[in-house]
C-alpha positions in Angstrom: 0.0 0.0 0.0 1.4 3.3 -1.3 1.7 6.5 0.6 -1.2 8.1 -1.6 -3.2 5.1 -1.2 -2.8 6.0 2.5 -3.7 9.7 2.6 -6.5 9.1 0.2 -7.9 6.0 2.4 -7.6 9.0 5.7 -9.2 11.8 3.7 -12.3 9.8 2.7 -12.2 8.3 6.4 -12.6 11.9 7.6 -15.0 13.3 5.2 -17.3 10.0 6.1 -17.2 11.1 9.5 -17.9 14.4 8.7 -21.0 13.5 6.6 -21.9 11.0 10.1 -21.9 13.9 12.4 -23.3 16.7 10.1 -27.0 16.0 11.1 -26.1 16.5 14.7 -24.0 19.0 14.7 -26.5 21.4 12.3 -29.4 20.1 15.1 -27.2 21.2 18.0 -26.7 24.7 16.5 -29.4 24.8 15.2 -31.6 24.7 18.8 -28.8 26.5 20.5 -29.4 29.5 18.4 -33.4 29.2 19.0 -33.1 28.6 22.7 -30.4 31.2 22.4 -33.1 34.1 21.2 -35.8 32.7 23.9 -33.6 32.8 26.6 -32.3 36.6 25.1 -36.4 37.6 24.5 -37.5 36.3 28.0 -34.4 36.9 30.3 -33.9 33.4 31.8 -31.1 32.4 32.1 -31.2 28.8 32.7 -28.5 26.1 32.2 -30.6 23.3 32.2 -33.1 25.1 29.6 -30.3 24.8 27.1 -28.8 21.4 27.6 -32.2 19.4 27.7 -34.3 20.4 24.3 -30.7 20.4 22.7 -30.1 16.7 24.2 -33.9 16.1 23.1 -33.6 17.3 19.3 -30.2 15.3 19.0 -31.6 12.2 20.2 -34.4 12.6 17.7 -32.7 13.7 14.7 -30.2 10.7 15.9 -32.8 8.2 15.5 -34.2 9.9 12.3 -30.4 9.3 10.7 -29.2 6.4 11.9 -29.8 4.3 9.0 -28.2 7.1 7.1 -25.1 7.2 9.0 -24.4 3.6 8.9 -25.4 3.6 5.2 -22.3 6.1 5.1 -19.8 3.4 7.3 -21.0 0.6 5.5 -20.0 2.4 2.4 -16.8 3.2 3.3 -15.9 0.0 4.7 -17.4 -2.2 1.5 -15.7 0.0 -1.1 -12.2 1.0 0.6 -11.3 -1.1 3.9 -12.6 -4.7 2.7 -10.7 -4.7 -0.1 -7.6 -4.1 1.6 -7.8 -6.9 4.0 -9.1 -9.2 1.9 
């Protein structure tokens, strides 16, 4: 295995996990910026009012993508890391 088979094997590695956290990340900031302006608008400042509906829409949009994300690790495993070992 080559040096550029390497870096090329590590660069799609990464942007898979990019692609695998995306919907979460976009979710988190997403409600952070909402709870954000409530929180701004009403003058509470509560912790736990931003933790919980952001743990809450993460867990849902988690179970929404799962079948996406491992759609995404399956791909890369069946078209790049099987090969190698096999």
């Amino acid at each position: 295995m080559s040096d550029a088979e390497i870096i090329d094997l590590g660069r799609e590695a990464v942007m898979t996990a990019a692609m695998m956290a995306a919907p979460l990340l976009i979710t988190a900031l997403i409600a952070g910026l909402v709870i954000g302006l409530l929180q701004a608008l009403t003058s509470v400042q509560e912790l736990t009012l931003t933790f919980v509906p952001k743990v809450a829409a993460m867990l849902i949009v988690f179970s929404i993508s799962a079948s996406f994300m491992v759609g995404l690790c399956l791909r890369l495993f069946d078209t790049r890391i099987i090969p190698l070992i096999g």
